[in-house]
C-alpha positions in Angstrom: 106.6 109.2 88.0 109.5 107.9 88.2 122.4 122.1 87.6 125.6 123.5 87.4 123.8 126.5 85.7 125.0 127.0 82.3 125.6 130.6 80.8 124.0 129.3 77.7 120.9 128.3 79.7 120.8 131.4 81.9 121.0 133.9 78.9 118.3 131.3 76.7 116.2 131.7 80.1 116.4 135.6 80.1 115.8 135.9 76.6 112.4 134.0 77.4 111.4 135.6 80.5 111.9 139.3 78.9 109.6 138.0 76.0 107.2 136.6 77.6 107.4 139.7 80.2 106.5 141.8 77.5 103.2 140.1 76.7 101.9 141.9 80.0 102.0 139.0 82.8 101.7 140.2 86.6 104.2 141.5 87.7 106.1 138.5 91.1 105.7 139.0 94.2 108.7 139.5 96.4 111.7 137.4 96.4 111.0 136.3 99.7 106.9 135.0 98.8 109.1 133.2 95.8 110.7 131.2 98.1 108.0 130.5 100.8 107.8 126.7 101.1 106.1 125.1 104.4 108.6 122.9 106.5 105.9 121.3 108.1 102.0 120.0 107.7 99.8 117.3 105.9 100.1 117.1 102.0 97.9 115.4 99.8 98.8 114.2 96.4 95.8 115.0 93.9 96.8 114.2 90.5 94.4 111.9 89.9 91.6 114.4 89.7 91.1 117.1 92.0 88.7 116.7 95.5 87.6 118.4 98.8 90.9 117.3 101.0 90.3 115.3 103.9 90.2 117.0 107.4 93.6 118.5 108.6 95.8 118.6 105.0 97.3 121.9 104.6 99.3 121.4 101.2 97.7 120.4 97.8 99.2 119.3 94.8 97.2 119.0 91.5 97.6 119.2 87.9 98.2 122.4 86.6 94.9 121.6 84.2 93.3 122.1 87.6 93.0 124.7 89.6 94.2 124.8 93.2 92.3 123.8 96.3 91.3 126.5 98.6 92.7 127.4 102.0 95.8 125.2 101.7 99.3 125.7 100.3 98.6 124.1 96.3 101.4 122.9 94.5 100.8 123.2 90.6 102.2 119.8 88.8 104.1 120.5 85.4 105.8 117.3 83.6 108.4 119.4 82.6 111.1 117.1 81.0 108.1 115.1 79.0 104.9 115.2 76.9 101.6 114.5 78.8 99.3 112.4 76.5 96.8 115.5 76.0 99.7 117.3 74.4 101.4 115.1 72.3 99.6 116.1 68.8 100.4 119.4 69.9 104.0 119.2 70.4 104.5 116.9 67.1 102.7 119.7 65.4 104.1 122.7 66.8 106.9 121.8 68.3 108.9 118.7 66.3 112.3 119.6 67.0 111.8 120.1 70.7 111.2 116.4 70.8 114.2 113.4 71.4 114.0 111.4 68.3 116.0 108.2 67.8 118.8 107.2 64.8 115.4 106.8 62.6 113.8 110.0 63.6 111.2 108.6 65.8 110.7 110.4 69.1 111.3 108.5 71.5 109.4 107.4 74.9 109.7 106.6 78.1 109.7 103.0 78.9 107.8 102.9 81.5 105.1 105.6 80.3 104.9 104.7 76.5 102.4 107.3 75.6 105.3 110.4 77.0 107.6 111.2 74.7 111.0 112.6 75.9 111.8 116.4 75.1 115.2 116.9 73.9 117.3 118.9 76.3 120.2 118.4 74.8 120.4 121.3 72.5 120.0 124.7 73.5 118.0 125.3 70.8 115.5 122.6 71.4 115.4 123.5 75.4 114.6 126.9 74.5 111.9 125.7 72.7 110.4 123.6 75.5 111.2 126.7 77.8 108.9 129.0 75.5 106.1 126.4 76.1 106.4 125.3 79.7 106.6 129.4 80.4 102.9 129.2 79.4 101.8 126.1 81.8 104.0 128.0 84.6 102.4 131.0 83.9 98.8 129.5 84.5 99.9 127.7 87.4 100.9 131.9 89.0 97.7 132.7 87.4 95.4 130.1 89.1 96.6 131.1 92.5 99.1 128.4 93.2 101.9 128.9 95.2 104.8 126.3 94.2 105.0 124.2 91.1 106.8 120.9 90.5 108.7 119.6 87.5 108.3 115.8 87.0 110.7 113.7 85.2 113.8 115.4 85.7 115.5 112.3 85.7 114.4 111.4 81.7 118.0 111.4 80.8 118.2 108.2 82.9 115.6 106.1 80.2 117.3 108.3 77.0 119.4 105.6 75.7 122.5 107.9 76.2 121.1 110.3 74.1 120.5 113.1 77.4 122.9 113.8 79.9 122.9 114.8 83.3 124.1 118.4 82.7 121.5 118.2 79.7 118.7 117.9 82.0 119.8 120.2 84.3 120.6 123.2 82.3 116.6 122.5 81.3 115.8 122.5 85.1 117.9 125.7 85.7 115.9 128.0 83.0 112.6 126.3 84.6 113.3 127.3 88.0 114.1 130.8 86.9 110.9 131.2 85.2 109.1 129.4 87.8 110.9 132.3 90.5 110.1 134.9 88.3 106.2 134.3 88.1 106.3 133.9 92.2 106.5 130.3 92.4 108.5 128.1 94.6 110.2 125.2 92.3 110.2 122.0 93.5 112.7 119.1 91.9 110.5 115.9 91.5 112.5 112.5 92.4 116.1 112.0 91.4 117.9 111.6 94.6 121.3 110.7 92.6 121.6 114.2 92.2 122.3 114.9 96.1 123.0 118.6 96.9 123.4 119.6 93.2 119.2 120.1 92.3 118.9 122.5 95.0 122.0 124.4 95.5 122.6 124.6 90.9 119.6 124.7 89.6 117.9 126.6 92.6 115.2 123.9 93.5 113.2 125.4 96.9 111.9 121.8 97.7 111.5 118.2 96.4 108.6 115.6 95.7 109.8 112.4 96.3 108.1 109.2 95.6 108.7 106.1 97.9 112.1 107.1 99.2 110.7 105.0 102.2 110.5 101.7 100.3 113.9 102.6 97.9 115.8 103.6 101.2 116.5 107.5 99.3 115.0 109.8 101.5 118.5 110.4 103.1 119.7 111.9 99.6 116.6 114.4 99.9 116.3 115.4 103.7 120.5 116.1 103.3 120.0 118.6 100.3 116.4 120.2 101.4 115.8 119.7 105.3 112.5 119.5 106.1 111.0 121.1 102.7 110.7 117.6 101.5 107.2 115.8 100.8 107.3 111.8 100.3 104.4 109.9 98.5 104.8 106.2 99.3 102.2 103.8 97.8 99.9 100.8 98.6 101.3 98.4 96.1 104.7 98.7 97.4 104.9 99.3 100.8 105.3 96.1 103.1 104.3 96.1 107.1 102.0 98.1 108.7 101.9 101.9 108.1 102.2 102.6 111.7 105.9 101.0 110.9 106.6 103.4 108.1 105.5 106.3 110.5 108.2 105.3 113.0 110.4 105.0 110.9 113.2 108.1 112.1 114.5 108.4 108.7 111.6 109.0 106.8 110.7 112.9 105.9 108.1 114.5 108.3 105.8 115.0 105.7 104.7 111.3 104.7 101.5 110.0 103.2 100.5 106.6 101.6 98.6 107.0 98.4 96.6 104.6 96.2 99.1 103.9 92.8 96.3 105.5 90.1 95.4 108.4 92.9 91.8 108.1 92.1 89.7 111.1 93.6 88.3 110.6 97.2 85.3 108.6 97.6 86.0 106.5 94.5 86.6 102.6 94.4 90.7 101.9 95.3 91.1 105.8 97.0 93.7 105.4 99.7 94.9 108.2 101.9 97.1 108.2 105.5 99.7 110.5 106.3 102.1 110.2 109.7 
């Protein structure tokens, strides 16, 4: 789909780590396996169901339901500022006030994804809540033997109405990253080029998944702020010309693939893989 670091959201962050430290994970790896993150090589973009990779991809990414494919780098996917459909029941039941409900006390959801609901990031108390739960799908992505994990819809505060802010969203992606660093994980921001400088440099993002920067003319806003540690996904449906035109192209990230819209698994009706 389509952060100045507060104190609050440092000190909400420790206070989760330490508990959840106590509960006997693995100890991380070294600061410098944290932050390992390749700069070049063939990605594939699995979240459609996981498969064999095709010949020649050397970096993964599936859902963190799924464990990670061997012999590549595998990027663990986390939808960290929204509900995935599996989970709703169990964030209504456990977890009511960690969701954004409206003036009637409806939670409220994405426009574009009806059956998400937005988490509410934009009181501490609430984004230590979704902290405590995501620190659980974080921790099984360190578990499983993957080596980065991405956090998708960073940008909710853009379809909240004006009930998230910017700063909301990023003191949320600031105690993510930190428990993401903590379990030995690289943390990689997901979209949300109108951020520039500020994902990586605040809320200590390693790398970025972007989607069709090519066709929205963004990837400028992510190859500035992360180099070459940047991975676009472009798709069928909206890319115009030949892909041979999108590989030329000299202001596209190195690390470019074309991916059918539902990602279906390889050898199924509608799959759809290239790369530059």
């Amino acid at each position: 789909m389509r952060s100045v670091r507060l104190p609050a959201a440092v000190l909400l962050s420790a206070l989760v780590l330490a508990a959840f430290g106590l509960a006997g994970c693995t100890a991380p790896p070294s600061a410098d396996a944290t932050r390992s993150f390749p700069t070049s090589g063939v990605p594939d973009y699995q979240l459609g169901g996981g498969y064999t990779p095709a010949d020649g991809v050397t970096i993964v990414e599936r859902d963190s339901t799924e464990r990670p494919a061997k012999g590549v780098y595998g990027i663990c996917y986390v939808n960290g500022f929204q509900t995935q459909p599996s989970d709703a029941a169990m964030w209504e039941r456990s977890h009511p006030d960690a969701l954004l409900r409206n003036a009637a006390g409806e939670p409220v959801s994405d426009p574009g994804w009806p059956d998400e609901m937005l988490l509410d990031t934009s009181r501490a108390a609430a984004r230590g809540d979704v902290v405590s739960v995501m620190t659980r799908s974080i921790a099984r992505c360190a578990d499983r033997g993957f080596d980065a994990v991405e956090f998708d819809n960073l940008d909710s505060w853009t379809r909240s109405h004006g009930a998230l802010t910017r700063s909301d969203n990023l003191a949320l992606a600031s105690a993510l990253v930190d428990v993401a660093h903590e379990h030995g994980l690289a943390a990689g921001q997901k979209n949300t080029p109108q951020l520039g400088s500020t994902g990586r440099r605040d809320a200590g993002f390693d790398f970025v998944i972007a989607e069709e920067c090519v066709t929205y003319d963004e990837c400028g806003a992510y190859t500035k702020a992360y180099g070459d540690r940047v991975i676009d996904v472009e798709y069928t449906d909206d890319t115009d010309g030949a892909w041979s035109a999108v590989c030329a192209r000299k202001d596209r990230p190195a690390m470019t693939i074309l991916r059918d819209r539902e990602l279906v698994a390889r050898g199924q009706d509608g799959y759809v893989f290239e790369h530059c």
